[in-house]
N, C-alpha and C positions, 0 to 999 in steps of 0.2 A: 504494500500500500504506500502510496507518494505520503510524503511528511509535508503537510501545507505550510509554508514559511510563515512565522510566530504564531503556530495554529495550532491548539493543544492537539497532545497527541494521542487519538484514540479513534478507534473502528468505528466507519460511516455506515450506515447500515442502511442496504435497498432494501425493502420490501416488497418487490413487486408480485413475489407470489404470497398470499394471504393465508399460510399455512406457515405452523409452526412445527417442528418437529418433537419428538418424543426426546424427554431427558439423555436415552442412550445414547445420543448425537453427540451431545456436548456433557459429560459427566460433573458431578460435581468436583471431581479430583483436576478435572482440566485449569491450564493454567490460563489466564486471561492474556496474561502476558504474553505468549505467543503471535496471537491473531492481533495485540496490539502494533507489538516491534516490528511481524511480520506480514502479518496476513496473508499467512500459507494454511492457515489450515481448510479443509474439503468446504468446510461452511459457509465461509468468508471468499468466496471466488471474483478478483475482481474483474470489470470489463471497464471497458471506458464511459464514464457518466455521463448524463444530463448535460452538465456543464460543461464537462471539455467537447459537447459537439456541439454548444448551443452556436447558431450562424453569426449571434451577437458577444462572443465570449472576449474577452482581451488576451493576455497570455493565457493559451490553456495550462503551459509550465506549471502557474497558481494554484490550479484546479483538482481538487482531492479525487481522485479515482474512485468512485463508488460499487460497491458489489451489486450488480445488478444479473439475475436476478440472486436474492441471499433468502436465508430463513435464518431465524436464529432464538434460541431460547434461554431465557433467562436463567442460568444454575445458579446452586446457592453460595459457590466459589465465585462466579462474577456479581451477583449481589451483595456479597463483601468489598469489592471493589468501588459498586457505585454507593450503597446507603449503608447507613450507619444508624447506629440503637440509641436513643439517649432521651430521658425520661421520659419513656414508655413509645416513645414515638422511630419512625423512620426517617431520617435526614440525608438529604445529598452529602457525601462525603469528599464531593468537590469543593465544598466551600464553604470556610469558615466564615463567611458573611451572612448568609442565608442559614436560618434560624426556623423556618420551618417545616414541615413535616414533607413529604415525597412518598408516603407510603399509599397502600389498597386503601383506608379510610378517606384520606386526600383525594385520591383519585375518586372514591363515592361522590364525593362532595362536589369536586366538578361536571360531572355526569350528572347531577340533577339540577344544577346551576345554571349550565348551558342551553336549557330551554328559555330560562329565565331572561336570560343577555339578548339573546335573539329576540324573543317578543315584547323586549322595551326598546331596541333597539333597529330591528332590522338583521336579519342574517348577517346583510351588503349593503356597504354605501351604494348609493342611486347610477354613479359612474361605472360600476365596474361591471356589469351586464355586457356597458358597451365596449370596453377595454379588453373584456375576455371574449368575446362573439369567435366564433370559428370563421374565418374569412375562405377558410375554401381549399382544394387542394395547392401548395404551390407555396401558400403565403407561412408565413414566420408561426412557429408553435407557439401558443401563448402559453406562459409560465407564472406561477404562482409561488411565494416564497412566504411561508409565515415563522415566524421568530419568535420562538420559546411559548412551541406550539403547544405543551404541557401532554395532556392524554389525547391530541388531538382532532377535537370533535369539530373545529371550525374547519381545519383543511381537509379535513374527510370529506365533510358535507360538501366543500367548493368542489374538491377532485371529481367526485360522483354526479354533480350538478351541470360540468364541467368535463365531460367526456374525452375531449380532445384536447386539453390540455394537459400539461405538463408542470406536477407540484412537489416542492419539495419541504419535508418539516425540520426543522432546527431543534434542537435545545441538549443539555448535557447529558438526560438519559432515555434510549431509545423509546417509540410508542411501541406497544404492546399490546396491540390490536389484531384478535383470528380475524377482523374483515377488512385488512388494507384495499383501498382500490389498487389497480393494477397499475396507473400514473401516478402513483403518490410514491415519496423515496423521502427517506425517515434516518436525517443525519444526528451524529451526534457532533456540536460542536460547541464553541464558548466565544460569543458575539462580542463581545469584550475586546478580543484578540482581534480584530478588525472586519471588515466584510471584504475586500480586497477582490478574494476569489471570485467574487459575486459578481464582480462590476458589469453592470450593463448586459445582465439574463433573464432581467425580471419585468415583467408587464404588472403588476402586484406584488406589494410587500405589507404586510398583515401583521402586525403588533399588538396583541390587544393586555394590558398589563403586566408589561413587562419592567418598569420602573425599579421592582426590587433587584433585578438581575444586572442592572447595570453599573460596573462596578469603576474603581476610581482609578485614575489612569490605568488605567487596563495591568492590573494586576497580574502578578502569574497561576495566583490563585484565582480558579475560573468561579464566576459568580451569576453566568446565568443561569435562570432555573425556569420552572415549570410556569406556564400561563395561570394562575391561580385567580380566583375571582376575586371581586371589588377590595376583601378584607386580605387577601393574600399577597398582596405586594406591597409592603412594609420594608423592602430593606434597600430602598436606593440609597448608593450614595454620590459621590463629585456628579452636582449638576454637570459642570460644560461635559462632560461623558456623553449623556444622553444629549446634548446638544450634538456633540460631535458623529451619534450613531444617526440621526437627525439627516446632517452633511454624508454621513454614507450611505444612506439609505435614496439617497437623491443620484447617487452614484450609479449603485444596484438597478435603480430603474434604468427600461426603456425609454424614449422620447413618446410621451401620450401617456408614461405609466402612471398609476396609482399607487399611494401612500395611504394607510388608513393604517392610526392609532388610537387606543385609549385608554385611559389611565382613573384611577381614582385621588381625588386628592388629599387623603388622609383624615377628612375630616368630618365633624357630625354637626348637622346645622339643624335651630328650633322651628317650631310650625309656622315662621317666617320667612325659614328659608335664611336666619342669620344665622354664621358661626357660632356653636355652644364656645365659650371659652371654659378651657377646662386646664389642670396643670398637676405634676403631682407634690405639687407643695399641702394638698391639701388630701385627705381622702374621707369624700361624703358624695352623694349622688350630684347628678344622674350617672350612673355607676359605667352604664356602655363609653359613656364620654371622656371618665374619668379613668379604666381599663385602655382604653385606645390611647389615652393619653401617658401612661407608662408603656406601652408599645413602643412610641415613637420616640420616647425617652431610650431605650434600650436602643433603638434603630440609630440613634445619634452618638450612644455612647460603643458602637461597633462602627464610628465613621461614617453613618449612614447623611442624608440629607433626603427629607419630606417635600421640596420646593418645587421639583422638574414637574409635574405633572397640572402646576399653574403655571407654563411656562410653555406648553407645545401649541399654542396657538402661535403665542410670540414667536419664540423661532420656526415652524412654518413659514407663517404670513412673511418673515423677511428675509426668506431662504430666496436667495436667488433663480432656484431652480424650479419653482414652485408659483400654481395660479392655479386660481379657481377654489380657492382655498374657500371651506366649511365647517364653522365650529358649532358642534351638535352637547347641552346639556342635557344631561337626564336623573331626573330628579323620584328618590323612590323613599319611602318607609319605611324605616329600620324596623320599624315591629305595626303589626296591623291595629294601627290609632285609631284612621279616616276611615269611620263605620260610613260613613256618605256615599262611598264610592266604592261600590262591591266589587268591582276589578282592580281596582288598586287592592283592596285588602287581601286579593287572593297573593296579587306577585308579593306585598309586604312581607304573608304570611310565608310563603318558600324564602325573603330573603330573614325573616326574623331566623327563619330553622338553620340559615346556614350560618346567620354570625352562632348562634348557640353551636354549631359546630366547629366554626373558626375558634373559637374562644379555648377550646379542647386545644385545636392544631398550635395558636400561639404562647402555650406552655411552654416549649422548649426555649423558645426565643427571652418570657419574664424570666423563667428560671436559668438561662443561661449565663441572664445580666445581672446574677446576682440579688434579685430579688428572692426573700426566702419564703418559704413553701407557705407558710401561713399566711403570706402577704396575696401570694398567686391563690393560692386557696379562697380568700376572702374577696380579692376583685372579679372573681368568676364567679362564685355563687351570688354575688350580690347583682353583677350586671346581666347574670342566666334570669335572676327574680323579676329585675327589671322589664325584660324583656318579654315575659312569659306574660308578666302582666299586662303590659301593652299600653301603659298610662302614661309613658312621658314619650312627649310628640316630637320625634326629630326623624331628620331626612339625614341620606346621604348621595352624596352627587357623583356622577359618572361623567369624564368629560370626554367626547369621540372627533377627532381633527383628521379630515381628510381632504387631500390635496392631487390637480394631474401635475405631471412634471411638462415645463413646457418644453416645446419642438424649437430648439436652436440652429 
């Protein structure tokens, strides 16, 4: 396998056939290390990728070699590799900055999320229908790139939606999915470390939450991780970073392409719709506001920074490369208040059940920072009570920024 120049080092994984193999394939005694250094082993077979034939590629030299097609299955000797155990939970073991969990309950918690996201927001910006169109035989394969695509259910649904194009999924640990489509190819890589390879493959680039993964000048310790919903991306840190992924993401595109991001901004606003101010100099309700807010304490005190995610309309809007720029808020209910509006109180109701499960998943992260157990004990059963009850009235906001790149 080619070693991508300052591009962590580890197996990209095709998926194009949607079958996994039986344990006996890969044992648990197998060493991981092998198919990393080398990628000789029968599993990992590589051909030439996506990207080094795309018609639009730069140096293909750049361009990681991807096994097309592979199968590959998780042992419990290469799950010591990627996660790790630590109070009670599953942690990427890439990265000592991200704090939370990576494991089968996290992945629950996305799977029922992900209806959620779509019908407050739309699957698809309004642009990309026409961005991705099949043009016909002859014309350029449209390409699809999403960035820390977590259990990937948004590039599933484009790849499948999306026949004749060509998708590829990012992030540090493979999807795990018995129904890959057959155009979908499922890398592992760490975004941090640049997009370079990328440059100028992409008709679509697809970021939805990825704020906590972006790490500060690009670390060697890899820090992106899974697409985690609105409470799951807590661990940004150096703004200009995501600025900078921003100016590479404008790269990646085609002429015509589409950008579509979004982020949450950390924070919980009253039935006004104004910031709760909350801090932990104090500890008394409203308890969810006052819980988040030793989160982002912890997030700061690991380097982090909360700021970028009021910040992506601005650098958009004066990104040079970029017009037609649309900034979309979406405003939901922490816990189902608004008895007025019986479709709001249903989506409130899936998002109150997921903070009460985020609240589980952000354990590791209080108790890493040194908060002690009777502290983490006491801001969770109080902001679980909180919430269950349904009495204090706060929103939290979704912000979504999409943009074409223009034709120079």
């Amino acid at each position: 396998m080619y070693n991508k120049p300052h591009h962590l080092y580890l197996p990209i994984l095709s998926m194009t056939e949607s079958i996994y193999p039986p344990h006996s394939l890969l044992t648990d005694d197998d060493d991981i290390s092998d198919s990393v250094s080398t990628a000789s082993t029968s599993i990992l077979t590589s051909t030439t990728s996506i990207a080094a034939t795309s018609i639009t590629s730069n140096d293909i030299s750049m361009r990681s070699i991807s096994p097309t097609p592979s199968v590959m299955s998780l042992t419990n000797s290469m799950r010591d590799q990627i996660f790790k155990r630590e109070y009670g939970r599953g942690l990427n073991n890439f990265s000592e900055v991200y704090r939370l969990p990576a494991d089968d309950e996290e992945w629950d918690r996305l799977d029922k999320q992900y209806p959620l996201f779509t019908e407050i927001m739309g699957k698809y910006p309004p642009p990309l229908h026409q961005v991705m169109r099949d043009e016909g035989l002859g014309s350029e394969v449209k390409r699809c790139l999403d960035l820390g695509c977590g259990n990937g259910n948004w590039i599933m649904d484009l790849a499948r939606d999306f026949p004749h194009c060509e998708a590829v999924a990012v992030d540090l640990v493979p999807m795990q999915s018995l129904s890959m489509p057959s155009n979908l190819r499922s890398e592992v890589d760490d975004i941090n470390l640049g997009l370079e390879h990328f440059y100028g493959d992409f008709n679509v680039v697809h970021a939805w939450l990825i704020a906590s993964g972006v790490s500060s000048l690009c670390r060697n310790v890899p820090s992106f991780r899974h697409r985690f919903l609105i409470l799951g991306h807590i661990l940004l840190t150096q703004i200009k970073d995501y600025e900078r992924l921003i100016d590479q993401i404008s790269r990646v595109l085609r002429p015509g392409g589409l950008i579509d991001v979004m982020e949450w901004d950390f924070c919980t606003y009253d039935a006004n719709k104004q910031p709760v101010e909350s801090s932990i100099d104090r500890f008394d309700p409203p308890w969810w506001s006052r819980w988040l807010a030793f989160a982002v304490a912890a997030i700061r005190n690991h380097g982090g920074d909360v700021d970028a995610p009021l910040k992506l309309e601005t650098w958009i809007r004066r990104h040079p490369a970029f017009e037609d720029v649309v900034n979309a808020d979406f405003w939901l209910p922490s816990s189902p208040w608004k008895i007025d509006d019986p479709a709001l109180m249903q989506k409130s109701t899936i998002l109150r059940d997921d903070i009460l499960e985020f609240l589980n998943s952000g354990r590791p992260l209080l108790l890493g920072s040194g908060l002690p157990t009777e502290v983490v004990d006491l801001l969770h059963n109080n902001a679980r009570q909180e919430l269950l009850e349904s009495k204090v009235k706060q929103y939290v906001k979704l912000k979504r920024v999409y943009a074409r790149k223009k034709h120079f």
